[in-house]
The first five atom37 places (N, CA, C, CB, O) and aatype in JSON, in Angstrom:
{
  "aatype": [20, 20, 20, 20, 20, 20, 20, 20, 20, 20, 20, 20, 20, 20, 20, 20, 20, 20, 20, 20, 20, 20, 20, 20, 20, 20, 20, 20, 20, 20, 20, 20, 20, 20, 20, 20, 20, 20, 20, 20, 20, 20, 20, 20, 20, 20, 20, 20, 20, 20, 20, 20],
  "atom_mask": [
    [1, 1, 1, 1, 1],
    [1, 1, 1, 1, 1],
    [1, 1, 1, 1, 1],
    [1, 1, 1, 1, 1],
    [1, 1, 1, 1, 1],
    [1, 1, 1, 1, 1],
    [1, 1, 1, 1, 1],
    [1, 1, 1, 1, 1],
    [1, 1, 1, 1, 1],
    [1, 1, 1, 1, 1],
    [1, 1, 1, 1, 1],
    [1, 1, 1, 1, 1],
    [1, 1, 1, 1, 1],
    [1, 1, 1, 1, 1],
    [1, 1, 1, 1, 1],
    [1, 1, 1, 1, 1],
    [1, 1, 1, 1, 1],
    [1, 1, 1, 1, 1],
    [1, 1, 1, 1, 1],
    [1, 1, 1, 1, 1],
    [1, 1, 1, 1, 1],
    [1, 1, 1, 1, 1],
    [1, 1, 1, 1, 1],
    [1, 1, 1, 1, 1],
    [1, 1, 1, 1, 1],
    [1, 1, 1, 1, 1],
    [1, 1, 1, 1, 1],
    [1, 1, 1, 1, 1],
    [1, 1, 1, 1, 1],
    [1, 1, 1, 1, 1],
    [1, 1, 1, 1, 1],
    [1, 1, 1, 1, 1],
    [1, 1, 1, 1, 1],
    [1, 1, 1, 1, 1],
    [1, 1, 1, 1, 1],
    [1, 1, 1, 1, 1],
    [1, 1, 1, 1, 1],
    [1, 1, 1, 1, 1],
    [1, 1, 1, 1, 1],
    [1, 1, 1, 1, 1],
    [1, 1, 1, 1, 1],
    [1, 1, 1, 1, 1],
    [1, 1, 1, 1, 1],
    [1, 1, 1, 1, 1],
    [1, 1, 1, 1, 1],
    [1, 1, 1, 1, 1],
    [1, 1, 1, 1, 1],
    [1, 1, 1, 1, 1],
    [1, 1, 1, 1, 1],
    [1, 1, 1, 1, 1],
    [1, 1, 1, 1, 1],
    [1, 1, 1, 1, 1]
  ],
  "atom_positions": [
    [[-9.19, -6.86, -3.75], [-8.28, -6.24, -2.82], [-7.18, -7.24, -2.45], [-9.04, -5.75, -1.56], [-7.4, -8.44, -2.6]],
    [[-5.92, -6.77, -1.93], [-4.98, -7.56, -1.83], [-4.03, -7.11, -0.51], [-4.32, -7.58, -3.16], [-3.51, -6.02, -0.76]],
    [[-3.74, -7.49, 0.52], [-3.02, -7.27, 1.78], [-1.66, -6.81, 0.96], [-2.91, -8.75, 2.93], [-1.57, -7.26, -0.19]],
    [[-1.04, -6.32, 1.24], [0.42, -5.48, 0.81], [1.32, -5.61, 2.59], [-0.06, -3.19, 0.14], [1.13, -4.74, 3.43]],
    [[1.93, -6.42, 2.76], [3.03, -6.57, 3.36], [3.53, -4.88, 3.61], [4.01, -7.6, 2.44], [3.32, -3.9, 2.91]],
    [[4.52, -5.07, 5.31], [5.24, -3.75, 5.1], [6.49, -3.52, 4.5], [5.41, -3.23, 6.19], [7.49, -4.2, 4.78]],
    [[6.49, -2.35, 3.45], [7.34, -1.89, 2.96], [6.93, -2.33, 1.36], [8.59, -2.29, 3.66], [7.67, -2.56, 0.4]],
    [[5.95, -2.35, 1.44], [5.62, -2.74, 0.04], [5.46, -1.58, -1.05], [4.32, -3.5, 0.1], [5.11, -0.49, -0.59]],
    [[5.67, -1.65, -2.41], [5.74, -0.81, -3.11], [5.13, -1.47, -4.31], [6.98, -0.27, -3.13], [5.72, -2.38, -4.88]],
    [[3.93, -1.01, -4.72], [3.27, -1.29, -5.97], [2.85, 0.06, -7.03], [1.97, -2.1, -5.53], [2.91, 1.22, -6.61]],
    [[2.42, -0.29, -8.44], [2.24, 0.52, -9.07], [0.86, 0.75, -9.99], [3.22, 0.44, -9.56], [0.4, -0.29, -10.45]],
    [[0.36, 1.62, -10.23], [-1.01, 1.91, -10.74], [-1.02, 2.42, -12.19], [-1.7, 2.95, -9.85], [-0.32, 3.41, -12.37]],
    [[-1.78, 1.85, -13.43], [-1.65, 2.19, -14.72], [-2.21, 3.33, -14.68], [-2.14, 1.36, -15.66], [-3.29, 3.39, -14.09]],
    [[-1.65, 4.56, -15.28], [-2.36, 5.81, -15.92], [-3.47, 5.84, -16.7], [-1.6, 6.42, -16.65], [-3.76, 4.92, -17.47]],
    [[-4.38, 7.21, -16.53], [-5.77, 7.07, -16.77], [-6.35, 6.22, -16.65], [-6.11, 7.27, -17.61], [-7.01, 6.01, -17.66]],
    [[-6.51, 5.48, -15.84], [-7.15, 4.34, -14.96], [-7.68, 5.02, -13.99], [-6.22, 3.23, -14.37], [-7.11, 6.0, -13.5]],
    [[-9.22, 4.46, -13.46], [-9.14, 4.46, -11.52], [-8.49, 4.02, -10.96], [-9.94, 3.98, -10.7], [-7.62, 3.29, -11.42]],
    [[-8.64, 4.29, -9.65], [-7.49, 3.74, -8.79], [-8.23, 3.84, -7.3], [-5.89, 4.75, -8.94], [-8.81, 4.85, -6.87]],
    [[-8.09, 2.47, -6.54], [-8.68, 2.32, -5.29], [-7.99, 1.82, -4.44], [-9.68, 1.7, -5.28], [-7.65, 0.68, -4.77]],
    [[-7.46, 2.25, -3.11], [-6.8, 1.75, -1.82], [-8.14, 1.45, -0.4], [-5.51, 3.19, -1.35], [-9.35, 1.63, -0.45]],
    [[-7.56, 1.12, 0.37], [-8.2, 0.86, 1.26], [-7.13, 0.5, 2.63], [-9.11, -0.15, 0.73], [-5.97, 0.11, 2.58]],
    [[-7.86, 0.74, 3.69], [-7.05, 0.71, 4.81], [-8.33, -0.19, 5.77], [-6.46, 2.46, 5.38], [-9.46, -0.27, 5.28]],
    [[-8.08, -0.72, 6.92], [-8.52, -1.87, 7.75], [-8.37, -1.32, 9.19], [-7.61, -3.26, 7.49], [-8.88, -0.2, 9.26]],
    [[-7.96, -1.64, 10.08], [-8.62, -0.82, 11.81], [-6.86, -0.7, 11.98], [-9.9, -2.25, 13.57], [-6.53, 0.27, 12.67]],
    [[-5.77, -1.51, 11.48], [-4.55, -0.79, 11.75], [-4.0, 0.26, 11.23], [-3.78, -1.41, 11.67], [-3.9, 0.41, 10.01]],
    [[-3.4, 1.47, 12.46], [-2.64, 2.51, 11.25], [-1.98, 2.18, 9.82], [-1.47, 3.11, 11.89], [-1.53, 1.09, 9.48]],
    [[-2.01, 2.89, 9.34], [-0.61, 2.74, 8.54], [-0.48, 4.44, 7.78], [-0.75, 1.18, 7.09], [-1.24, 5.4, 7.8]],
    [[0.78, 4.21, 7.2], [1.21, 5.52, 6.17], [1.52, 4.93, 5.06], [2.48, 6.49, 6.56], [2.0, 3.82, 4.84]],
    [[1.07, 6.12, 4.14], [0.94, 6.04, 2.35], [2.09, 6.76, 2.04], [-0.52, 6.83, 1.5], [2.64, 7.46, 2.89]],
    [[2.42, 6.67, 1.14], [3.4, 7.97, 0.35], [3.28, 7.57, -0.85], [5.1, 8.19, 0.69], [3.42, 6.45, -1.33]],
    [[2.93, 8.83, -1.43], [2.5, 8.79, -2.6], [2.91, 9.05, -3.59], [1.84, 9.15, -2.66], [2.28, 10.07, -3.9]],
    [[3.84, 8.73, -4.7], [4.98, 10.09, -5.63], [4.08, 9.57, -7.32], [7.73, 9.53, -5.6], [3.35, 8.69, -7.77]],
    [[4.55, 10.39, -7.59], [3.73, 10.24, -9.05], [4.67, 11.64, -9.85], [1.51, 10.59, -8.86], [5.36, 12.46, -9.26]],
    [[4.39, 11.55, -11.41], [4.8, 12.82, -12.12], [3.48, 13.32, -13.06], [6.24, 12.51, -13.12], [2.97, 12.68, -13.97]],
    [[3.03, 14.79, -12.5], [2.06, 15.4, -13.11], [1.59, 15.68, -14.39], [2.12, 16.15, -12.79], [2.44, 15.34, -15.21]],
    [[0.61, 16.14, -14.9], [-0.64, 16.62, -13.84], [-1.05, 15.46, -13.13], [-2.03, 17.25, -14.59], [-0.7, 14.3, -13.37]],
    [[-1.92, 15.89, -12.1], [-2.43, 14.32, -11.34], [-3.86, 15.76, -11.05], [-1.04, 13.2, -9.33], [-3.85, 16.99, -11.01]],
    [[-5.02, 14.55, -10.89], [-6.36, 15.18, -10.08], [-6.74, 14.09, -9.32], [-7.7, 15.7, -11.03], [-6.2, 13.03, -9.64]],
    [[-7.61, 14.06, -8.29], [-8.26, 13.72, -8.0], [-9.89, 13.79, -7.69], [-7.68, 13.64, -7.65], [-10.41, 14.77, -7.15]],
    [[-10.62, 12.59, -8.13], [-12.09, 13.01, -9.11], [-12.31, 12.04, -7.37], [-12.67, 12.15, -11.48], [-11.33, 11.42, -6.96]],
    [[-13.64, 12.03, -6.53], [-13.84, 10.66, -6.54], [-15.27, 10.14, -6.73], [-13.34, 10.17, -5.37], [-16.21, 10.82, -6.34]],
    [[-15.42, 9.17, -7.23], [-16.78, 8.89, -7.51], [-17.68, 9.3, -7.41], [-17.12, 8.29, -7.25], [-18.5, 9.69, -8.24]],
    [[-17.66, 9.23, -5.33], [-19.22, 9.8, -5.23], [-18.93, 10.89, -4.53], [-20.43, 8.88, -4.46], [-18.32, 10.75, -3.47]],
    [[-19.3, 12.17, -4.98], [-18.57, 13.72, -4.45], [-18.99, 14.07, -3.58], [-18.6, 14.92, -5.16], [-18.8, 15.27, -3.4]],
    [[-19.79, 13.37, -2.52], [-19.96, 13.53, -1.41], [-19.0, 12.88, -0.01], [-21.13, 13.22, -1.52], [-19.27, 13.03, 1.18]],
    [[-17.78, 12.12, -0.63], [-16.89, 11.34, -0.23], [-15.88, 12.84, -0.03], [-16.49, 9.94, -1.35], [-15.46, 12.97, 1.12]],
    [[-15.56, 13.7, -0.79], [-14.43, 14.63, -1.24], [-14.57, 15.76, 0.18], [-14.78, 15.44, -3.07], [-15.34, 16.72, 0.28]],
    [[-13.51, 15.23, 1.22], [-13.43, 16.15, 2.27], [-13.45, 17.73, 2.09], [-12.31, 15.83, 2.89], [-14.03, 18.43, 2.92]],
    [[-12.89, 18.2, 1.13], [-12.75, 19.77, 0.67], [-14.23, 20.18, 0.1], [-11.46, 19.99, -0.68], [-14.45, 21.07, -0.72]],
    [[-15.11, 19.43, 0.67], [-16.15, 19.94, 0.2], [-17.28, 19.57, 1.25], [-16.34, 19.47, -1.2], [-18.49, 19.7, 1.09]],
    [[-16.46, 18.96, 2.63], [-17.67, 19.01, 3.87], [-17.28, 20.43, 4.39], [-17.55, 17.62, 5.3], [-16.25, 21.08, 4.16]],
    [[-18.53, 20.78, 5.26], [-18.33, 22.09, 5.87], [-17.37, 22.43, 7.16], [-19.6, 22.45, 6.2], [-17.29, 23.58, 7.58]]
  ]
}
């Protein structure tokens, strides 16, 4: 894992995983990408659209 400064902008290789993480301060993501895109995640009990 790596602290990212604000206003930082990094990039993620295709068909790869891919893992973020956040710490006890807010922050906001924005996310842009060009499709298709899914999201799988590991353990599918993590995947909010699927608590009750």
């Amino acid at each position: 894992m790596k602290t990212l400064p604000v206003g930082s902008v990094y990039t993620e290789p295709a068909n790869e995983p891919h893992f973020a993480m956040t710490a006890n301060e807010p922050v906001i993501v924005m996310l842009t990408g060009t499709g298709p895109t899914d999201t799988v995640y590991e353990n599918p009990a993590d995947d909010p659209t699927r608590k009750p």
